[in-house]
VEXTOR-124701 format. One line per 3 residues: number of its first residue (from 1); for each residue x, y, z of C-alpha. Coordinates in pm, 1 decimal. Example, Ala and Ser with C-alpha at 12.3 -4.5 7.8 and 13.67 -1.06 7.14 Angstrom:
<rs>
1 = 1230.0,-450.0,780.0 ~ 1367.0,-106.0,714.0;
</rs>
This chain:
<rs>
1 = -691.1,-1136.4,641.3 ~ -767.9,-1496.6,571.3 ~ -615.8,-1815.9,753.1;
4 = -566.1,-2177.1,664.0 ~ -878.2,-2261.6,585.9 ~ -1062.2,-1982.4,664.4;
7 = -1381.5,-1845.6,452.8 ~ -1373.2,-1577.7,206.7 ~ -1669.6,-1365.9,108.6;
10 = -1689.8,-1326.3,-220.2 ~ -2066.6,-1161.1,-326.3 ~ -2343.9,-1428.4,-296.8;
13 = -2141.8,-1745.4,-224.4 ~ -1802.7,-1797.3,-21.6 ~ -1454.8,-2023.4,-161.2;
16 = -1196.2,-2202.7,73.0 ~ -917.0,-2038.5,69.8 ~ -737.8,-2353.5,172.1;
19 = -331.2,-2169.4,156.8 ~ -144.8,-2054.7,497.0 ~ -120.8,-1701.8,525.3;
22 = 180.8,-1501.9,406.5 ~ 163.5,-1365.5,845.9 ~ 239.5,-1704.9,917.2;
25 = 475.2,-1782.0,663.2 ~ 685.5,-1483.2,757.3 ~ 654.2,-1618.4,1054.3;
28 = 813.4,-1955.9,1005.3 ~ 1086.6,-1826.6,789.3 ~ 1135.7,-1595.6,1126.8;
31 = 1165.3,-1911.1,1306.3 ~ 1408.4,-2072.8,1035.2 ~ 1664.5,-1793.9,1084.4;
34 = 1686.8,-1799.5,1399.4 ~ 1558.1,-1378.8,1445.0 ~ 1345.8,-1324.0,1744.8;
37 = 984.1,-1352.7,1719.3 ~ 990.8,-985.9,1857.3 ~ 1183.8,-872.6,1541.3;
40 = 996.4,-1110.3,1345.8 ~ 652.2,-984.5,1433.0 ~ 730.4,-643.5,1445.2;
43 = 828.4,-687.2,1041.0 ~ 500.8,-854.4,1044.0 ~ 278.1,-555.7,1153.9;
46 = 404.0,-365.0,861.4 ~ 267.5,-615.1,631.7 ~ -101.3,-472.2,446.2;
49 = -376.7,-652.3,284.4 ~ -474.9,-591.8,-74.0 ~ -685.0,-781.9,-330.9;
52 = -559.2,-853.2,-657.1 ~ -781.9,-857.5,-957.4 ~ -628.2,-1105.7,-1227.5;
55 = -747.2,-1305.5,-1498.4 ~ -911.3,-1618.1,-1475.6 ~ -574.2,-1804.2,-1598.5;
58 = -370.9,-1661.9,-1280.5 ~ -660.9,-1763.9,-1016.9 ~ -526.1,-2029.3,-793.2;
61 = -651.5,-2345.5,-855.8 ~ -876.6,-2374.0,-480.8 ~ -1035.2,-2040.6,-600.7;
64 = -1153.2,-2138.9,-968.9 ~ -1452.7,-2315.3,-875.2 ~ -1756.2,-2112.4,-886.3;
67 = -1559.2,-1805.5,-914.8 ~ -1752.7,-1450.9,-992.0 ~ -1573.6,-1170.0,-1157.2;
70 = -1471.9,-880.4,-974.7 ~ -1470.7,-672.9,-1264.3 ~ -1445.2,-562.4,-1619.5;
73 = -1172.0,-433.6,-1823.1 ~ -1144.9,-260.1,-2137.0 ~ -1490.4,-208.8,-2374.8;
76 = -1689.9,52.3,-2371.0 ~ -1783.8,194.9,-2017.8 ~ -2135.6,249.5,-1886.5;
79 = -2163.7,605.2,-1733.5 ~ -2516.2,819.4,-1615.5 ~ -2583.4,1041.8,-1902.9;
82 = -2516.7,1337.9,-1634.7 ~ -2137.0,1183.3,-1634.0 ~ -1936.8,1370.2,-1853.8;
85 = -1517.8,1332.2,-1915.4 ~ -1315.6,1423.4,-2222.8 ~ -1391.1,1150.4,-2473.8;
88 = -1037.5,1062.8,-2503.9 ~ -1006.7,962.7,-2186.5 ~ -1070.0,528.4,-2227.7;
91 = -1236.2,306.0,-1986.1 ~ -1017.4,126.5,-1794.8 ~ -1200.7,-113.6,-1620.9;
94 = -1558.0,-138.0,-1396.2 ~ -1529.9,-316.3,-1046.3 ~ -1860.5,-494.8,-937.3;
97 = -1786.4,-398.9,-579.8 ~ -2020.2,-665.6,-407.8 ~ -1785.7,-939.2,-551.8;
100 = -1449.1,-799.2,-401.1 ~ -1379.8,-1026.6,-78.2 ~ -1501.0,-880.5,267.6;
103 = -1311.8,-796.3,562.6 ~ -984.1,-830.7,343.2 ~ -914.4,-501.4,316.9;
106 = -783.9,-203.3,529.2 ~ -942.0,100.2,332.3 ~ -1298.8,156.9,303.8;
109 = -1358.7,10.9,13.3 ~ -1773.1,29.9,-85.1 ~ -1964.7,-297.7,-43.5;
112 = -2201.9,-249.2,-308.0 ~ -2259.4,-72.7,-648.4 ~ -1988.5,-32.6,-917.0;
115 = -1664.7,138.7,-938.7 ~ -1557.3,287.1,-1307.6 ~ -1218.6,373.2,-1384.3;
118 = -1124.5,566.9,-1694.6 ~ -802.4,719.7,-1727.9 ~ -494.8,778.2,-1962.0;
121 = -221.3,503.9,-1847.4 ~ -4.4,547.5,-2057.4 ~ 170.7,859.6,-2019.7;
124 = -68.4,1130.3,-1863.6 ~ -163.3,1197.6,-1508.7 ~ -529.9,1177.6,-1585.2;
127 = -849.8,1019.2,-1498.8 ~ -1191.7,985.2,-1364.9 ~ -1321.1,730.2,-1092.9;
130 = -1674.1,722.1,-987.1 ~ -1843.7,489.6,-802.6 ~ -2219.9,406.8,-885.6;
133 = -2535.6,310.3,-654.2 ~ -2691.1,-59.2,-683.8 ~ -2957.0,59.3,-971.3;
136 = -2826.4,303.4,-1135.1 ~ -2916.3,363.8,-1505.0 ~ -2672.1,373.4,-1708.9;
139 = -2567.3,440.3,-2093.2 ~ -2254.0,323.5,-2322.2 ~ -2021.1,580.9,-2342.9;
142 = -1900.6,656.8,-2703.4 ~ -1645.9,898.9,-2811.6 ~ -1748.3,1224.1,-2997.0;
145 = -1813.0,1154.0,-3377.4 ~ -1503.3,1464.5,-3388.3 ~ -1298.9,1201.2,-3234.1;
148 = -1372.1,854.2,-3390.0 ~ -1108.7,664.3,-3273.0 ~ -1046.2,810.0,-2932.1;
151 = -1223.7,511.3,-2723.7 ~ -1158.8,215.3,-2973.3 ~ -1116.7,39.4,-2665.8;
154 = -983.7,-346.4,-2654.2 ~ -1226.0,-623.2,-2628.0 ~ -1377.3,-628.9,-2260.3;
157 = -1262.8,-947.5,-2027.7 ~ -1297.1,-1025.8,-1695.3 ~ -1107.0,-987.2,-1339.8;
160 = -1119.8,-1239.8,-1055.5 ~ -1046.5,-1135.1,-683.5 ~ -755.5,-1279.9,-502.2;
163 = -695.0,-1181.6,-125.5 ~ -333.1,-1059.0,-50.1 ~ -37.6,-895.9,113.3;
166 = 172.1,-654.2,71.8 ~ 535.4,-484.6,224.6 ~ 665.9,-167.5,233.4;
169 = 891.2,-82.2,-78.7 ~ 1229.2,-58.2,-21.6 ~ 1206.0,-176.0,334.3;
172 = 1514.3,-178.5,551.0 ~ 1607.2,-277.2,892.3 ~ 1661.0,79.9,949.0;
175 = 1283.2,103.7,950.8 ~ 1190.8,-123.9,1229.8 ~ 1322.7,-31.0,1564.4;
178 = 1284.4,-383.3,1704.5 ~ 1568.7,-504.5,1397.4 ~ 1770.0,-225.0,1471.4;
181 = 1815.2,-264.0,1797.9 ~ 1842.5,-597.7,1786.4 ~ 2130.9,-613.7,1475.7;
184 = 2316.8,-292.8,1628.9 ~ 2693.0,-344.4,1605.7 ~ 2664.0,-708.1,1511.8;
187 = 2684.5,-803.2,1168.0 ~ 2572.4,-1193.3,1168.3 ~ 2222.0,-1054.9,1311.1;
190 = 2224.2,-802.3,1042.1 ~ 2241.2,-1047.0,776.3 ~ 1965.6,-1248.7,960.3;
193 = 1729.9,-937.3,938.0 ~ 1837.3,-905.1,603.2 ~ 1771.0,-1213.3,480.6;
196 = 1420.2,-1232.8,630.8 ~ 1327.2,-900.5,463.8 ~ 1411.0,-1099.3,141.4;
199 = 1232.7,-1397.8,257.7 ~ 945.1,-1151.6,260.6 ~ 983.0,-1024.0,-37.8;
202 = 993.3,-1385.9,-184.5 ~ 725.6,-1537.5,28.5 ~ 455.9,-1226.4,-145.2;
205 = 585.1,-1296.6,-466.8 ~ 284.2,-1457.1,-644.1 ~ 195.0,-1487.3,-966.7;
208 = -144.0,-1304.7,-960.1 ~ 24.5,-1040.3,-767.6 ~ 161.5,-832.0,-1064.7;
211 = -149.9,-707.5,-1207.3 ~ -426.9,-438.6,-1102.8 ~ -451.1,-415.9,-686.5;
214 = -671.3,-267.0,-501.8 ~ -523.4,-130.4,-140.6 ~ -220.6,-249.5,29.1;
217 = 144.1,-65.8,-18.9 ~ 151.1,59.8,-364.7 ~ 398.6,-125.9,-626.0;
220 = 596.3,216.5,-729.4 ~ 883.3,211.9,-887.3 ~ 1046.8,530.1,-847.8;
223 = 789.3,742.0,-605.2 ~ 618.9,522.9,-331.7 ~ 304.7,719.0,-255.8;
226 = 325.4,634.8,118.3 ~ 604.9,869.8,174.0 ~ 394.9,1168.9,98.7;
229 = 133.4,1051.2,339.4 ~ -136.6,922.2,71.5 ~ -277.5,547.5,75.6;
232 = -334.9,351.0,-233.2 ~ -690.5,293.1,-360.9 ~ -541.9,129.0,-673.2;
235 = -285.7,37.7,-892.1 ~ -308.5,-50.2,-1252.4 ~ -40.3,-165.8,-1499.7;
238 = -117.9,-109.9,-1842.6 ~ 18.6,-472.1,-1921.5 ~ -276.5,-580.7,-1728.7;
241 = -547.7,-394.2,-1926.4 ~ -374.0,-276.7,-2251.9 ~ -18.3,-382.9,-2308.8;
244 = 239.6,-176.9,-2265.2 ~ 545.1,-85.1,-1947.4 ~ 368.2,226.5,-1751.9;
247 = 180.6,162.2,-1363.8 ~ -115.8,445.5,-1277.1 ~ -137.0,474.3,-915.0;
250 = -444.9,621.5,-793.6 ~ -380.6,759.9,-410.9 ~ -565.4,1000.1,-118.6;
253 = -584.2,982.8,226.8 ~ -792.6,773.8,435.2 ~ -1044.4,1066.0,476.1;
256 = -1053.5,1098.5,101.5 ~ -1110.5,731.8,24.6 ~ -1382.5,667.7,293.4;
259 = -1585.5,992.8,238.7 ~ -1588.1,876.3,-145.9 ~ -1445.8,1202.2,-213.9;
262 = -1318.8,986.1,-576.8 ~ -1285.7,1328.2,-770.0 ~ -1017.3,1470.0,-502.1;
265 = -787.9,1149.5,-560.4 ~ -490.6,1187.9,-774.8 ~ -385.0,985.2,-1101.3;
268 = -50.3,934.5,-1170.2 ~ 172.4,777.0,-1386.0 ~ 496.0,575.4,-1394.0;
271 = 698.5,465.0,-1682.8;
</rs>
């Protein structure tokens, strides 16, 4: 997790990332209510690190300079020829996994190589995520001539990395034992814990955060993944890649995600 003015690895160079973090700034607005620090850090040790990957428009201004994609979205996707998915499954997007931000995140996440990403966002609980070695050769996948317009993918851009943070959804003070105890039978401290839990929720608010992420507490809607015990590798709206209102949420456990066991993780989809 990066501090005020603390460096951030991101592949052959490193940026200032000259902002507070969002710790401390839950912190202060801990402070400004008047909760305990106990309470106040105990909300904090819930809080997970992510990276978003956004478009260059959404970087924040101290990261533009110099900045390296993180990725690719949309176009065609490059695949071993020994690779083989249904052709109507499109390429979502290709993460160049040497320029995602070390010692940021809390899954094992691989330092080097690419990761591809094809899947059906939209309304199907299917897809394919493979990560390839430094070196590997690669072709350009193209759909089956019986299926011409199954990969008319949209025009390829590129992602930029952004460090982040992430809460629980739907937290409560229910969930922390320090708030509970501390609010129990007394309704002014209840508001207090309630109002830093929104203070929270405002304070990790960004603008970049509402596209693709990689780790942290997934952005469900309906289903948070964490209450059947899996961990978020990555999310991906389909405004973010193609346009359009559904979220795939790719999930495993931690044994699944560090063993690159990619084809046991699960796809699915939320409209």
């Amino acid at each position: 997790m990066t501090t005020a003015g603390s460096v951030v690895s991101v592949g052959h160079g490193t940026v200032m990332f000259m902002t507070v973090t969002a710790r401390e700034t839950v912190r202060d607005a801990g402070r400004a209510l008047g909760v305990p620090e106990p309470v106040t850090e105990a909300f904090v040790r819930l809080l997970r690190p992510c990276v978003y990957l956004c478009p260059y428009e959404q970087l924040p201004e101290e990261l533009r300079k110099g900045a390296r994609p993180a990725a690719r979205a949309g176009g065609p996707a490059h695949l071993p020829t020994d690779v083989v998915v249904p052709a109507y499954v499109p390429h979502v997007m290709t993460i160049d996994c040497a320029a995602i931000p070390t010692g940021v995140l809390d899954i094992d996440f691989p330092a080097e190589g690419h990761v591809v990403i094809l899947a059906e966002i939209t309304d199907q609980d299917e897809g394919f995520l493979f990560h390839l070695p430094p070196g590997a050769e690669t072709v350009e996948r193209h759909p089956r001539e019986a299926e011409p317009d199954a990969l008319k993918s949209h025009e390829s851009f590129p992602l930029y990395a952004v460090p982040g943070t992430t809460m629980p959804g739907r937290l409560h003070r229910s969930h922390v034992a320090e708030a509970v105890d501390y609010a129990e039978g007394d309704a002014e401290r209840a508001r207090l814990v309630d109002n830093l839990i929104d203070e929270m929720g405002t304070v990790l608010a960004v603008r970049w955060g509402h596209g693709i992420q990689l780790g942290g507490f997934s952005p469900a809607w309906h289903d948070p993944l964490e209450d059947r015990g899996n961990v978020l590798f990555v999310s991906i709206p389909e405004s973010a890649v193609f346009g359009g209102d559904c979220i795939t949420l790719v999930s495993g456990s931690r044994e699944q995600i560090a063993e690159r066991r990619y084809d046991e993780l699960e796809f699915e989809v939320e409209s």
